[in-house]
Structures are given as structure tokens and as C-alpha cells.
C-alpha positions as CSV (number, residue, x, y, z in Angstrom):
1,X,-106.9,24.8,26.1
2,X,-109.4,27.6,25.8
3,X,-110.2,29.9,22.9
4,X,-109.0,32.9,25.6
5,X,-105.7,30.8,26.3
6,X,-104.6,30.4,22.8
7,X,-105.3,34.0,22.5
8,X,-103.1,35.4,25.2
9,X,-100.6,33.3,24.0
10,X,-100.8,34.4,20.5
11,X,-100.9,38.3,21.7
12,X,-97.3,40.2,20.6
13,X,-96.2,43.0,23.6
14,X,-93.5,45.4,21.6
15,X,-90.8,46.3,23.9
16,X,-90.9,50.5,24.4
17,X,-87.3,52.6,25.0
18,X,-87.7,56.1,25.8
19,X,-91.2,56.1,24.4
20,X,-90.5,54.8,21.2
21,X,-91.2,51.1,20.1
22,X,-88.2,48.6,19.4
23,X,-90.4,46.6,16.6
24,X,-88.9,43.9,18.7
25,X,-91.1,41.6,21.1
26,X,-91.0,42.1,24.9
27,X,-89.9,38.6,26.4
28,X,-92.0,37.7,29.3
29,X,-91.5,35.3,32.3
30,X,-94.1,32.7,34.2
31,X,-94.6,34.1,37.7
32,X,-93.4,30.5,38.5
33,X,-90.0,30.7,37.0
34,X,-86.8,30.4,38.9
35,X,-84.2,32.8,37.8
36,X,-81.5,31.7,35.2
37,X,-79.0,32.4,38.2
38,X,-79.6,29.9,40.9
39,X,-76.1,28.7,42.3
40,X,-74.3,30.7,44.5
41,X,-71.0,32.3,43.5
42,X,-67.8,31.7,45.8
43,X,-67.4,35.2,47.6
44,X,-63.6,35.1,47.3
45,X,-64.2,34.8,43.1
46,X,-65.7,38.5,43.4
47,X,-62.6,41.1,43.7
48,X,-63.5,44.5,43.5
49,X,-61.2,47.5,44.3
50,X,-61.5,51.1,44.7
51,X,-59.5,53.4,43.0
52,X,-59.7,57.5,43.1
53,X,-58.8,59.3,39.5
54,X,-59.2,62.8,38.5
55,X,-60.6,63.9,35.2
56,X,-58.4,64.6,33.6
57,X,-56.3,61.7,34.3
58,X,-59.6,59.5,32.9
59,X,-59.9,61.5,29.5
60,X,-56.3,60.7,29.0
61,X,-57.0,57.2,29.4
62,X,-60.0,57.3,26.9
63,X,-58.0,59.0,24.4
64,X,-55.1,56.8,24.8
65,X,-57.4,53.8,24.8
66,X,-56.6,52.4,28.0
67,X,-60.2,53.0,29.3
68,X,-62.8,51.6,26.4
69,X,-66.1,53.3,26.2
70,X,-67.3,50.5,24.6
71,X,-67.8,51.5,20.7
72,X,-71.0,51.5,18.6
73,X,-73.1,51.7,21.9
74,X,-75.5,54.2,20.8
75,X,-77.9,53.6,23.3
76,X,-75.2,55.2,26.2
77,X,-75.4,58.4,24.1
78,X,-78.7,59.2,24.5
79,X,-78.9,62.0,26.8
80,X,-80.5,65.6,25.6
81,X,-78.3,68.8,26.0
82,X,-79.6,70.2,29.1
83,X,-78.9,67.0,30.7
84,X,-75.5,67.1,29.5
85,X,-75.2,70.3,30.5
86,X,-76.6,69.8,34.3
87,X,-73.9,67.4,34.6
88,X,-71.1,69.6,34.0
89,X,-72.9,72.0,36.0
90,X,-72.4,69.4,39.0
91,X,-68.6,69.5,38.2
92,X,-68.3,72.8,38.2
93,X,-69.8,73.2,41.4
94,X,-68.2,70.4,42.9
95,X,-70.7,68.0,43.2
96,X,-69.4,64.3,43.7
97,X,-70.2,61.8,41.3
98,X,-71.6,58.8,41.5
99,X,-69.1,56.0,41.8
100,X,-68.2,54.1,38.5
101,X,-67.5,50.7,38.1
102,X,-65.2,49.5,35.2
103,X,-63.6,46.2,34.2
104,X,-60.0,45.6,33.7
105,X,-59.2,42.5,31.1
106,X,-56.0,40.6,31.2
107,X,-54.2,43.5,29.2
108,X,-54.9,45.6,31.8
109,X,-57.7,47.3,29.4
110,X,-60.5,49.3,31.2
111,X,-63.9,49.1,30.1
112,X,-66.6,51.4,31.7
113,X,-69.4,49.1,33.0
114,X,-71.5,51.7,34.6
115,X,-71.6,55.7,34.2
116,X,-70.4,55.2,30.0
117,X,-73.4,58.1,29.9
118,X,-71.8,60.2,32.3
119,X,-68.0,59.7,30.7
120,X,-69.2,60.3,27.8
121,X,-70.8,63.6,28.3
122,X,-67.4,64.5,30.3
123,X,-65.2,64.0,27.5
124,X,-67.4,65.2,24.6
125,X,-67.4,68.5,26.4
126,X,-63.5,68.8,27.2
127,X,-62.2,67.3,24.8
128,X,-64.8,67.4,21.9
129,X,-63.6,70.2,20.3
130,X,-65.8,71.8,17.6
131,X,-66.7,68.4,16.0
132,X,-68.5,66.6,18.5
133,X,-68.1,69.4,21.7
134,X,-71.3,71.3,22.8
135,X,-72.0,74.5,24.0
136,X,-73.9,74.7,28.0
137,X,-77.7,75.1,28.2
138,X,-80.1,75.1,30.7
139,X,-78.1,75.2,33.6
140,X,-79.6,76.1,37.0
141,X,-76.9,77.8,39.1
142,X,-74.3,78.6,36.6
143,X,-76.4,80.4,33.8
144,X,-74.9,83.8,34.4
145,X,-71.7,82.9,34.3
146,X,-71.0,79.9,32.0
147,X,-74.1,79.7,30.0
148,X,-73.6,79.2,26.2
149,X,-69.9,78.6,26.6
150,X,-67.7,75.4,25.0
151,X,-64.7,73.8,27.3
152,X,-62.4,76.1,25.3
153,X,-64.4,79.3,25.8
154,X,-64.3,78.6,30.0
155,X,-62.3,80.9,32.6
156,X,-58.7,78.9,33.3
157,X,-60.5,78.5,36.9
158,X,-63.2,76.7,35.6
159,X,-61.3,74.3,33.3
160,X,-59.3,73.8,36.4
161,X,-62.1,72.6,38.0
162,X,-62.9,69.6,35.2
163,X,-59.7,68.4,34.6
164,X,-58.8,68.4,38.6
165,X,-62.2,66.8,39.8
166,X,-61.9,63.7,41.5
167,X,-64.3,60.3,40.5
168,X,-64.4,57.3,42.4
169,X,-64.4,53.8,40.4
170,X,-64.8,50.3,41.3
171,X,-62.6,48.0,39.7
172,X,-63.3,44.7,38.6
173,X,-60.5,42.4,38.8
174,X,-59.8,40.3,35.7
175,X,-59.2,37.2,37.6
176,X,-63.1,37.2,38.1
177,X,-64.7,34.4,36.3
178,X,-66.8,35.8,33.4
179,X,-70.3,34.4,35.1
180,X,-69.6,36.0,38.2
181,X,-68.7,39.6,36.6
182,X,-71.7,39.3,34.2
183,X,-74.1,38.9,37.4
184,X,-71.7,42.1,38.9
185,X,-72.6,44.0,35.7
186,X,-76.4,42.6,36.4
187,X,-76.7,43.4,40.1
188,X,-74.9,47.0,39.7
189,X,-77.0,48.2,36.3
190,X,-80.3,49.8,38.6
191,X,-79.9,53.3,38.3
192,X,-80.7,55.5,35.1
193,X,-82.0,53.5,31.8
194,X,-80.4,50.1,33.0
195,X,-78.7,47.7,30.2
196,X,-80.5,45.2,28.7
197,X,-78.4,42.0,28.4
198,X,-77.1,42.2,25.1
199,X,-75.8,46.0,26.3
200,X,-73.8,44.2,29.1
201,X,-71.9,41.8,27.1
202,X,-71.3,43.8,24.7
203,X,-69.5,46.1,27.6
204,X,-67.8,42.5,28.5
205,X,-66.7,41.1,25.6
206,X,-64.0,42.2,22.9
207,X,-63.6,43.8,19.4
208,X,-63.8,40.1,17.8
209,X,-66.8,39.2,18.7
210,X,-68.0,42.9,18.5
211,X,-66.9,43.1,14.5
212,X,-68.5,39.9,13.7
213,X,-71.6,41.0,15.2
214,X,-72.0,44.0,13.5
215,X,-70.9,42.5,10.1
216,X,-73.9,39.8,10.3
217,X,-76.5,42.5,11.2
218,X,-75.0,45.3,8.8
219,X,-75.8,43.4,5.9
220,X,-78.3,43.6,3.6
221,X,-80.2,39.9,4.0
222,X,-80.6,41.1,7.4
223,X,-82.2,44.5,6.8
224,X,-84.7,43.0,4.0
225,X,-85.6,39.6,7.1
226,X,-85.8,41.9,9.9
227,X,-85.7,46.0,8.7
228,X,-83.4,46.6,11.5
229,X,-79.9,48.5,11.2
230,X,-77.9,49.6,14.3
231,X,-80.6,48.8,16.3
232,X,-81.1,51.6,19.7
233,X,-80.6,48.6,22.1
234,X,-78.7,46.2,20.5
235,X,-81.4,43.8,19.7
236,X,-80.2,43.2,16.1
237,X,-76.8,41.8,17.8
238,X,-78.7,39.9,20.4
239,X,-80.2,38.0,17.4
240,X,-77.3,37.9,15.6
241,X,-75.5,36.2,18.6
242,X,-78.4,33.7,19.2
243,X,-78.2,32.3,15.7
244,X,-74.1,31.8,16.6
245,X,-74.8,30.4,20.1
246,X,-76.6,27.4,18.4
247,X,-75.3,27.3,14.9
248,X,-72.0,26.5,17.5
249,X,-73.2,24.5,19.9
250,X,-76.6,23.7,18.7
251,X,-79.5,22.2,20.8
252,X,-77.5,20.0,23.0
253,X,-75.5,22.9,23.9
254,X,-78.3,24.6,25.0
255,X,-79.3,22.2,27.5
256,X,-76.2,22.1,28.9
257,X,-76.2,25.4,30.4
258,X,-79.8,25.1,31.1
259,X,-80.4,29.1,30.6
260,X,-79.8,31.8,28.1
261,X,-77.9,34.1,29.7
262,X,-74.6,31.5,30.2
263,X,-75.5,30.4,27.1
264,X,-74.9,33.8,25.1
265,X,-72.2,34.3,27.2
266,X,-70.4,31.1,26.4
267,X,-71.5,32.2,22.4
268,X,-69.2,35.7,22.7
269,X,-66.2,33.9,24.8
270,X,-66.1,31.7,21.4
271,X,-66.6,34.4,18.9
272,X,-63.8,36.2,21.0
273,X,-61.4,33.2,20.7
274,X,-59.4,32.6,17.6
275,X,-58.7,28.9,18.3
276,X,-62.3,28.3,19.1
277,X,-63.8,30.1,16.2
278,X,-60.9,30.5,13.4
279,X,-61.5,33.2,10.6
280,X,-62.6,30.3,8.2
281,X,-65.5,28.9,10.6
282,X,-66.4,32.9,11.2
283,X,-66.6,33.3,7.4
284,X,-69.1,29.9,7.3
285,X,-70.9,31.5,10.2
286,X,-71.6,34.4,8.2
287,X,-72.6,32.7,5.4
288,X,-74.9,30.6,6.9
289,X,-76.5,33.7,8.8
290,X,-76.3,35.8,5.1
291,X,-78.3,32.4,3.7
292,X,-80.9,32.2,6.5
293,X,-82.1,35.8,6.2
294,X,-82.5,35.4,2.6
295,X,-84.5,32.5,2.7
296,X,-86.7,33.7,5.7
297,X,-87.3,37.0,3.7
298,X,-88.4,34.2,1.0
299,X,-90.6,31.9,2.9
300,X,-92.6,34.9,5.4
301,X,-91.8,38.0,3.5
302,X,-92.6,40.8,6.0
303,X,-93.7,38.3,8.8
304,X,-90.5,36.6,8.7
305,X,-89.6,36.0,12.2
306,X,-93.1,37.4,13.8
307,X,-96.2,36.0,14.9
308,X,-98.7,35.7,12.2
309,X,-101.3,33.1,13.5
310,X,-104.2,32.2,10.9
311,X,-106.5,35.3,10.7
312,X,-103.9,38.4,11.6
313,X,-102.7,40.2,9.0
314,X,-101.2,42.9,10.6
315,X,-97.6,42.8,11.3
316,X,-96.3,41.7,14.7
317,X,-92.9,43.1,16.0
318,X,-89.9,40.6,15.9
319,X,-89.9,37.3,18.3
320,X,-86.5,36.4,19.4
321,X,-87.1,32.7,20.0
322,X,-89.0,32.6,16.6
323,X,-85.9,35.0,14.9
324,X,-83.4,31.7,16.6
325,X,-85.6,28.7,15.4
326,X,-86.7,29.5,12.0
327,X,-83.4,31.0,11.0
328,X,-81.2,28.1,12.4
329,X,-83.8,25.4,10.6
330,X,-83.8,27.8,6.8
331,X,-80.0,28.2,7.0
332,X,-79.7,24.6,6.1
333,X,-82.2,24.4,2.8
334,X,-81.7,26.1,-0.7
335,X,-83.8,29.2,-1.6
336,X,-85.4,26.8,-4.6
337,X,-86.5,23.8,-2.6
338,X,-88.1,26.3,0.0
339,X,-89.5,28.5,-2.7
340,X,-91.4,25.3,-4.2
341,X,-93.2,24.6,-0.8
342,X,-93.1,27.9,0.6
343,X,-97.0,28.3,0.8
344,X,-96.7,24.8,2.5
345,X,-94.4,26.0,5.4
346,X,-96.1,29.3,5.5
347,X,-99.3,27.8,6.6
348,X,-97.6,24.8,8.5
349,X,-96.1,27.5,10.7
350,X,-99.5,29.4,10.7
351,X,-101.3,26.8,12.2
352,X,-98.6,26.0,14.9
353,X,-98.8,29.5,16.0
354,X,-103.0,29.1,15.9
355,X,-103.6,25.8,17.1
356,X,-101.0,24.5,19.2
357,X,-101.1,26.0,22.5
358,X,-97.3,24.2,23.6
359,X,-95.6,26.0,20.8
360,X,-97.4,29.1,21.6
361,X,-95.9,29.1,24.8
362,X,-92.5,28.0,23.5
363,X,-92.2,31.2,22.0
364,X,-94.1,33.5,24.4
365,X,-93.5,32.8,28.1
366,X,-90.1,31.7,29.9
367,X,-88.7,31.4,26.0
368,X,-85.7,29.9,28.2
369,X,-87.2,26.8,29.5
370,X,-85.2,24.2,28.4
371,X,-88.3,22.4,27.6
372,X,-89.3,24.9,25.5
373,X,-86.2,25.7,23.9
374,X,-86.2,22.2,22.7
375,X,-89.7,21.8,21.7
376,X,-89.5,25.2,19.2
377,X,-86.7,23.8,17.4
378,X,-88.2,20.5,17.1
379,X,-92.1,21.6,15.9
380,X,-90.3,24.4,13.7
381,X,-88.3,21.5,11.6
382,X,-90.8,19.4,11.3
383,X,-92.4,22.6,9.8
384,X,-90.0,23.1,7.6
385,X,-90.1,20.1,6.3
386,X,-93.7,19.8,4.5
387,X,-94.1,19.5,1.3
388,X,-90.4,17.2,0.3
């Protein structure tokens, strides 16, 4: 391979959102690649229906927690207050909505799939109160009349108007299989700031695999390996859920479905499932994830998890399929055999990322190669292992 070769391969792209840079590294795909998706689905597995509610009839549903806005998504609050306001403006004036899609579960549980942004705006205004309510601004048509005013402070005719406006939303039945609504939620999510991956099945998925998530990423291991906490886009779970998807089912696993996406999704349907994953093998989970960090932290310091090729000394942002290899292959030593050969590992790993153009590639185009999958997680234990 060429000098230029090794080069592009060794280059870090940070993944932007709204401008601002995710310290995480943007994942990139060969022009070759086929998509992760390739069968076709059944057409009778996809059932959709349409259903007609009115406002007020969907805050009810939020408040009583029939209809789940799916909880610590901060990224679906990110809308300024004259966009918030503009919206209400529409429902004021009687503008439709776009339609909404939600999922039901087997409890008969709603979740919002697409529009959270939208239903969230709705029902921090009506039914926000003082707390978490907001007053209109910036309005285009209404600014003589409503301007400045809280749901409370609104004409009877106007609250009328909110609480009676009609919203259209597609329902997805819950007898479709959980592949088949994932690549619903994938097709549908094209409008606005779409959802990354880890944003859909976190919409798909329940509280279980939710709580665990957030406990491995809230603690403190985690913060000093990676300096993420409640990460914009859910990256910090995504990683967090890759370390479970093979600490579960490991390599082999992997190859079995062939492709990420299933993969992680087949990681969350076991987190979800008590029998599958019982509160004992969560609690070794989370040791093992708690362990990892700290000895990652150890071995790279502040490169832990980033590209840091002989030569650079700056500080790359975070590579997924370097955050899954190296914290899988650490969770298994103790911090003092690693922090005897650390310098050893440290510059093992340095040269792989320098010299060896197939590794370079493992962890910087089509990451989901099976190929490649299996080829990280091979060079990075062999890595591991200089210096015993």
C-alpha cells in the first residue's frame, strides 16, 4: 500500500450535529458495499393502520403513559423557541400536521416513532405549566393577538382550538417482527434532523434495556475512558450496547447476523428479556463494562479508544469499532498485568494503526464487514497480549 493509502485510512472525520462536533468518529462506507438490509421483507408482515386523534385526546395519553415519548432522548428536544412557537402558530390557524407514526407493543403501549419533536413542543406548551411551559415568540400571523402569551393566558377560543385539533398517526402493529419495524422506523425517519440508529432503537426497545444503558454510560469509568455523559445523539449508548452485543454473543454471534444493525438489535431484545439476560448476568455485564473502561483509561489514557498512529499527538475523536475491540479484549485482564506492559500494548497498537493498512481499514471503512469485524478483534488481541 502507498504512503497516501495508509494516510487516508489513518485520517479521523468527527461526526457534526447542528454544527457542533460529537467528539465521536463519523463511520464511513466503501462505494462498493451492499446495504446491511438485503432480503426482502414479506409484505403481509408490515401492518400499518391509520387512526385520527385529537389533541387533547394525545396529551391525555402522554400524561397517563399510554403514549411514550421515549425518555432521556434529549436530542428530540432540541428545537429553539420561535420554532416551537411557529408550530403552535400552525395549530392555531388550523394548519394540518404532518402525519405521525407510532408503535404499539404487546401491552398496547404507544411509542412515538416520528414527530416526538412536534408532541413534545404540543404538550410542553398545554400542559407545561410554569415549570417547563413557554411563553409564544416570533410568530408570523398571530403576533398581535397571541404574542407573549402561555397556554393558560390564551382566549377559551384559542385553547379550544389545541385541545380539539385533529392529528393523523400511523400505527404500527405489534405483531410486526422487530427487523421489519426497525427498517419502517428507517425508511420513514427523512424529514427534519433524521435519527441516527441508536435513536431508533432506543424509540423501539423498552425501559430494561434503556436503564442498563444509561447505568453503564453514567458512570464514572466511562466518563474518565471516553469524557462523554448523556451524549446529544446517543452515541455513548450506542457504545455501551456494542460492548453487550459481543460480551453476549461474542464474535461468532456476529457473523451470524452478518451486519450491525440486526446485530444491535438482537443485543436490546436480550437486554430487554429477563430470561435471556437475568439481573445477575446484567450485574456481570456491568462489571465487566465498569472494568474495561478503567483499564482502557490505564493502557491509552486520553487516546483510549481513538486513533493515535505513530507520529500524531493530537487527539482523535472516539472510533466505534476501536471503542468495541479494545474494550471487549481489556475487560478480560487485571489493571496490574496491563499496567506492567502497558508501554508494550500502547505501541503494539500504535504500529497497527501506522503500518498495517488491513487493520486500518478494519476500523475506518464498512467497520461492518464481517471480514473486518473479525480481523479487528483478532489483531487487537494479539495486541494485547505483548509483553506476558
Amino acid at each position: 500500500m502507498t504512503t497516501p493509502e495508509i494516510q487516508k485510512a489513518q485520517a479521523a472525520r468527527e461526526e457534526y450535529f447542528l454544527d457542533d462536533g460529537t467528539d465521536v468518529e463519523a463511520e464511513t462506507e466503501a462505494d462498493d458495499t451492499t446495504p446491511e438490509i438485503a432480503r426482502p421483507w414479506n409484505p403481509e408482515q408490515i401492518r400499518v393502520n391509520t387512526k385520527q386523534f385529537s389533541l387533547r385526546n394525545t396529551l391525555d395519553m402522554i400524561d397517563d403513559d399510554s403514549l411514550e415519548l421515549a425518555p432521556d432522548f434529549q436530542r428530540g428536544r432540541v428545537w429553539k423557541l420561535v420554532q416551537k412557537s411557529q408550530l403552535i402558530e400552525s395549530v392555531l390557524l388550523q394548519i394540518p400536521l404532518p402525519a405521525f407514526y407510532f408503535a404499539e407493543d404487546a401491552d398496547g403501549l404507544l411509542r412515538v416513532v416520528d414527530g416526538l419533536q412536534r408532541l413534545s413542543t404540543i404538550h410542553d406548551f398545554v400542559r407545561g405549566g410554569d415549570k417547563s411551559g413557554f411563553a409564544l415568540k416570533g410568530l408570523e400571523y398571530l403576533d398581535g393577538v397571541v404574542e407573549g402569551k402561555r397556554f393558560d393566558e390564551l382566549p377559551a377560543p384559542w385553547k379550544r382550538r389545541i385541545n380539539n385539533a385533529q392529528i393523523m398517526a400511523h400505527v404500527i402493529d405489534p405483531t410486526t417482527p422487530p427487523e421489519v419495524m426497525y427498517d419502517i422506523f428507517r425508511r420513514i425517519n427523512t424529514l427534519g434532523t433524521p435519527l441516527n440508529a441508536q435513536e431508533i432503537r432506543h424509540c423501539m426497545s423498552r425501559d430494561r434495556s434503556r436503564d442498563l444503558l444509561k447505568a453503564m454510560t453514567a458512570t464514572d469509568a466511562f466518563y474518565e475512558a471516553t469524557g462523554m455523559r448523556d451524549h446529544i445523539r446517543m452515541n455513548d449508548r450506542e457504545m455501551a450496547l456494542r460492548f453487550a452485543a459481543f460480551w453476549l454473543m461474542d464474535v461468532e454471534g456476529y457473523v451470524e447476523q452478518a451486519a450491525m444493525d440486526p446485530f444491535l438489535q438482537r443485543a436490546t431484545r436480550l437486554l430487554d428479556s429477563d430470561d435471556e439476560v437475568d439481573d445477575d448476568k446484567a450485574s456481570r455485564l456491568m462489571a465487566d463494562f465498569s472494568k474495561a473502561m478503567t483499564n482502557a483509561r490505564l493502557v491509552f489514557g486520553d487516546h483510549a479508544f481513538r486513533k493515535w498512529p505513530e507520529g500524531v499527538s493530537w487527539r482523535n475523536p472516539i472510533n466505534r469499532p476501536l471503542f468495541e475491540s479494545w474494550s471487549l479484549t481489556l475487560a478480560r485482564y487485571d489493571p496490574e498485568d496491563l499496567e506492567r506492559r502497558k508501554d508494550a500494548i500502547v505501541a503494539e497498537a500504535r504500529s497497527l494503526m501506522t503500518r498495517d493498512i488491513y487493520y486500518l481499514d478494519a476500523i475506518t471503512s464498512s467497520t461492518g464487514d464481517v471480514s473486518r469485524v473479525v480481523y479487528r478483534f483478532r489483531a487487537t488481541a494479539k495486541a494485547a497480549e505483548v509483553g506476558r
